[in-house]
PADRENKE-493121 format. One line per 4 residues: their letters; for each residue x, y, z of C-alpha. Coordinates in pm, whole numbers, plus 50000, padded with zeros to 5 digits. Layout:
a) X Y Z ~ ...;
END
This chain:
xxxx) 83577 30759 82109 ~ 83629 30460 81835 ~ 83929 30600 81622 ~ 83978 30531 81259;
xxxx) 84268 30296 81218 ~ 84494 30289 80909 ~ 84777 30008 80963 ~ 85008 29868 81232;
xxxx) 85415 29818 81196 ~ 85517 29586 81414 ~ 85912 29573 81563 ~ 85929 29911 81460;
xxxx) 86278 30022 81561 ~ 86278 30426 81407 ~ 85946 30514 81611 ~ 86097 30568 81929;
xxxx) 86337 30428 82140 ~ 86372 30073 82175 ~ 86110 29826 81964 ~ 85815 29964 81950;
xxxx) 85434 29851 81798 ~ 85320 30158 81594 ~ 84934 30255 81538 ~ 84894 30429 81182;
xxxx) 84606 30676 81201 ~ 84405 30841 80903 ~ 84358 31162 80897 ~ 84621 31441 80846;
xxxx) 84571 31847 80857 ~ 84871 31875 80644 ~ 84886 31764 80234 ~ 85285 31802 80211;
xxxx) 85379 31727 79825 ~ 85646 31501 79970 ~ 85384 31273 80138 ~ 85508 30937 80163;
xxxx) 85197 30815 80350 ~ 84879 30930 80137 ~ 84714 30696 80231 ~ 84695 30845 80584;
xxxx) 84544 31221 80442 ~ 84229 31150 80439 ~ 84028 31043 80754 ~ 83736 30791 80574;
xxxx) 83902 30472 80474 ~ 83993 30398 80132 ~ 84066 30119 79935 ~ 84391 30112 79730;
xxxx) 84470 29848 79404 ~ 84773 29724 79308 ~ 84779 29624 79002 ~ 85109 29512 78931;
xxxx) 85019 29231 79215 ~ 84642 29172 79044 ~ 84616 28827 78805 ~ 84265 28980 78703;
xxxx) 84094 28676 78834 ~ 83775 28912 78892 ~ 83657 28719 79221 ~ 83677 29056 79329;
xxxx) 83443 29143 79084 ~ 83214 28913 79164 ~ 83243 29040 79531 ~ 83189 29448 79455;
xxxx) 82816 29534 79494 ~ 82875 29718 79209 ~ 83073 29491 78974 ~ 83343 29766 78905;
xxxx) 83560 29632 79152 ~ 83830 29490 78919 ~ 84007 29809 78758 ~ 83842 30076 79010;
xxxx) 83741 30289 78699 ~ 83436 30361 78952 ~ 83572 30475 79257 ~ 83319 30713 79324;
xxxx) 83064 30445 79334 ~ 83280 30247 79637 ~ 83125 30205 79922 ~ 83463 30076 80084;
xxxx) 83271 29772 80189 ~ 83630 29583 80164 ~ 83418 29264 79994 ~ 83647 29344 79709;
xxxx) 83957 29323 79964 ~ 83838 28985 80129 ~ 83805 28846 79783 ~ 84177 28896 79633;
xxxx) 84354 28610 79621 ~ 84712 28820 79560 ~ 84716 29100 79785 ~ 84673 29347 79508;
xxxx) 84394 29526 79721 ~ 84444 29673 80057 ~ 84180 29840 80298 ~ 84332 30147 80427;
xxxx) 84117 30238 80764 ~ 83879 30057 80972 ~ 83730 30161 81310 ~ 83913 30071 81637;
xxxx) 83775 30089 81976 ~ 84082 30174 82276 ~ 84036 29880 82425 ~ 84130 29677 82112;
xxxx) 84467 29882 82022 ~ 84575 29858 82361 ~ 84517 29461 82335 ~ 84750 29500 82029;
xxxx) 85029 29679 82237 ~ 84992 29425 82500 ~ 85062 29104 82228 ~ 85401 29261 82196;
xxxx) 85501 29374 82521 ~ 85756 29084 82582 ~ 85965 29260 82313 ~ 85944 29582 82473;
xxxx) 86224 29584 82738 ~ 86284 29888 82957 ~ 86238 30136 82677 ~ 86013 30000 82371;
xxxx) 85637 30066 82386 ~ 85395 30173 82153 ~ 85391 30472 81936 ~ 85047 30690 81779;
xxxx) 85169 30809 81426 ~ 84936 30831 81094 ~ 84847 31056 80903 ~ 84887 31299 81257;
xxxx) 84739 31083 81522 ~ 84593 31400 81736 ~ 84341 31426 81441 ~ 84175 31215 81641;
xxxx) 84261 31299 81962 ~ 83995 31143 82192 ~ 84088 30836 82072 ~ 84459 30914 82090;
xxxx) 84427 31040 82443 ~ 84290 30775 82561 ~ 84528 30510 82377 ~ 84814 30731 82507;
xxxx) 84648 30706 82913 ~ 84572 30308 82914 ~ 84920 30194 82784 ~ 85102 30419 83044;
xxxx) 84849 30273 83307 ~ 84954 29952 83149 ~ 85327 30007 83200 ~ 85394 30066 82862;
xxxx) 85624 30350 82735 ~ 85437 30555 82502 ~ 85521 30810 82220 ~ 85352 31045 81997;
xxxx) 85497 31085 81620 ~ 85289 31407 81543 ~ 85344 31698 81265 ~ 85279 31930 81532;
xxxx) 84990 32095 81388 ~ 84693 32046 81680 ~ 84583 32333 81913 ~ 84770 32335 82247;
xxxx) 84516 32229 82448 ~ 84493 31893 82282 ~ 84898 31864 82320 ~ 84893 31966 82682;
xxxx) 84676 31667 82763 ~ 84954 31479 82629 ~ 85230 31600 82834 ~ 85174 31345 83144;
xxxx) 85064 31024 82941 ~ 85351 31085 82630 ~ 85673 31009 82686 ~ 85882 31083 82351;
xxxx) 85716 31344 82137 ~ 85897 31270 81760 ~ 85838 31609 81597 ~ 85849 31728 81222;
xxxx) 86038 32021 81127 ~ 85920 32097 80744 ~ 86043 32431 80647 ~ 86113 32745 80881;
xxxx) 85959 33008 80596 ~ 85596 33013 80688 ~ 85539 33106 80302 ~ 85678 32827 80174;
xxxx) 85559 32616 80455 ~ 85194 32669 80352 ~ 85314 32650 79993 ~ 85484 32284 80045;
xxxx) 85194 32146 80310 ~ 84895 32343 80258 ~ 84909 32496 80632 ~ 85140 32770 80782;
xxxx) 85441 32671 81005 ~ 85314 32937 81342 ~ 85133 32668 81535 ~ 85357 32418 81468;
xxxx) 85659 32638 81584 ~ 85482 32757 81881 ~ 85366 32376 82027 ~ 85693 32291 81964;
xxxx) 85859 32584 82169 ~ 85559 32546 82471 ~ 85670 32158 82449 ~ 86046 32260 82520;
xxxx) 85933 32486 82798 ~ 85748 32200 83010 ~ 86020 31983 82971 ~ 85896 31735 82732;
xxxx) 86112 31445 82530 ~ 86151 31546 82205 ~ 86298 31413 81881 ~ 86303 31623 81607;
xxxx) 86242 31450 81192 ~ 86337 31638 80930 ~ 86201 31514 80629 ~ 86489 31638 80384;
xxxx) 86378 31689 80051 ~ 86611 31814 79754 ~ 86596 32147 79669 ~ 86289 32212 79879;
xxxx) 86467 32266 80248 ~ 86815 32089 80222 ~ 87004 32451 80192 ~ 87272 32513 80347;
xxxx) 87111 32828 80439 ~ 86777 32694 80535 ~ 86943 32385 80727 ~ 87162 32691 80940;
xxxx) 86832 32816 80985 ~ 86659 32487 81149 ~ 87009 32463 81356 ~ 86912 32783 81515;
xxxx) 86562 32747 81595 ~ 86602 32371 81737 ~ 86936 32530 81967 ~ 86635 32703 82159;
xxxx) 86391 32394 82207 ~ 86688 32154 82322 ~ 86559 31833 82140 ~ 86727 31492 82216;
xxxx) 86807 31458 81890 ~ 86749 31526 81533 ~ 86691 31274 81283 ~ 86709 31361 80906;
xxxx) 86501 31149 80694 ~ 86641 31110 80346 ~ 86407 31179 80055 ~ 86232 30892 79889;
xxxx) 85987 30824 79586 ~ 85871 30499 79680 ~ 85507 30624 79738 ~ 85454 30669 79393;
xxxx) 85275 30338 79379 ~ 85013 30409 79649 ~ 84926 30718 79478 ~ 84836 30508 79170;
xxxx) 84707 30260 79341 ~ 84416 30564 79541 ~ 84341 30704 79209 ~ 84545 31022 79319;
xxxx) 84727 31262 79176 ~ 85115 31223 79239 ~ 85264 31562 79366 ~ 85585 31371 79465;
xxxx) 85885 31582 79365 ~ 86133 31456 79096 ~ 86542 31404 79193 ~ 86778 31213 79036;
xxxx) 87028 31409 79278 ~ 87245 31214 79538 ~ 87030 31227 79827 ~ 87281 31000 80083;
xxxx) 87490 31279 80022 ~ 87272 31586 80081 ~ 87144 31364 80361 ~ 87531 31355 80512;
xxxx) 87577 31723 80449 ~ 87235 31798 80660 ~ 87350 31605 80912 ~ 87743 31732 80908;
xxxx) 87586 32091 80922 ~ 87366 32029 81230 ~ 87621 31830 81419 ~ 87861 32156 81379;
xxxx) 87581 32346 81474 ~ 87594 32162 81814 ~ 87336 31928 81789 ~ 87274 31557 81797;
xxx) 87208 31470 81464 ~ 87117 31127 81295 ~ 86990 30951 80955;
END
């Protein structure tokens, strides 16, 4: 039941309501080109070098079992041992994923509860924490046990039996919205948009807390058309809210720094205002809507 931890954010204040300690963790069933985390795709842990931060001292070198450690020109010959990680004197290498048992991420919520107040708690995100939903059940169960407010930040995609477990331990569900066209849903993400549509709706319909994220990404599913069609679909669900999440392309680095391939999307376009008009449109539309 040991899940596969890929960071913590501490003081988080857009995971929830109130302050909140957030548990990153890998794994993802989506591969959206817009990925700002891809770090949190893949479920094995990784190892990512930044070489803008590396002063090519090679004690990391020294450290890799396989001596290839400085310029990762042999990733395929990692065995993620993170000797390379422990070695770097700059930070320029980072260990994405390492095993966690319950016990020890509830002990990490706990260090922070003075912050939490009335309404901050801790928050399951990734990646799409019910990828590993054992562990993420039972994370979700001890912290309410523990008094702790608890929330889910989840791309929807997980069969409803896994999310109906979650209804009496979960307290805010934050929920993607990607694209309504289930064509160029599984064009953009890799998966169709049915499932996540339906969990969402079955959500609504017990009466679960719900904040909807739209990733808003230029020229992709900022229409005015496609927005108009978001603002009727979420009128039926009755979120809380709707936050729109501007479009950024500060990921590029972690991509280079994996060894991946960078699908991120190109815009030179004025996204504050595209977010604004998002938000302007859904607010007419009768809903509470946020950047």
């Amino acid at each position: 039941m040991n899940g596969i931890l890929m960071d913590i954010k501490r003081m988080a204040v857009h995971d929830g309501p109130g302050l909140r300690t957030t548990l990153f963790l890998k794994g993802c069933p989506l591969s959206c080109i817009w990925c700002h985390n891809p770090e949190g795709q893949d479920m094995k842990p990784q190892i990512a070098w930044f070489s803008h931060k590396c002063v090519s001292c090679d004690l990391c070198t020294r450290a890799c079992p396989f001596q290839g450690a400085r310029d990762m020109k042999d990733r395929d010959k990692c065995i993620v041992c993170g000797k390379c990680v422990s070695a770097c004197p700059t930070g320029a290498r980072k260990l994405y994923g390492r095993e966690i048992t319950p016990e020890e991420a509830l002990a990490i919520a706990l260090e922070d509860r003075v912050f939490y107040g009335t309404v901050g708690g801790i928050t399951l995100s990734g990646g799409e924490p019910l990828m590993q939903p054992d562990f993420a059940l039972k994370v979700l169960e001890d912290a309410k046990k523990a008094g702790i407010t608890t929330c889910l930040d989840t791309c929807g995609y997980a069969p409803w039996g896994v999310f109906e477990k979650t209804l009496d331990i979960c307290d805010t569900y934050l929920y993607d919205i990607k694209h309504m066209d289930d064509a160029m849903h599984t064009a953009l993400t890799g998966k169709g948009n049915a499932f996540i549509l339906s969990n969402l709706k079955k959500l609504s319909e017990r009466g679960a807390r719900i904040q909807i994220r739209i990733p808003l990404i230029p020229n992709i599913n900022d229409s005015p058309e496609h927005i108009a069609h978001v603002a009727k679909f979420l009128k039926s669900v009755h979120p809380e809210c709707v936050k729109v999440l501007p479009y950024h392309q500060m990921a590029r680095m972690k991509y280079l720094a994996l060894g991946l391939a960078d699908p991120l999307p190109e815009s030179a376009d004025d996204l504050t205002k595209r977010a604004e008009r998002a938000k302007d449109q859904l607010i007419t539309a009768g809903l509470k809507a946020y950047i």
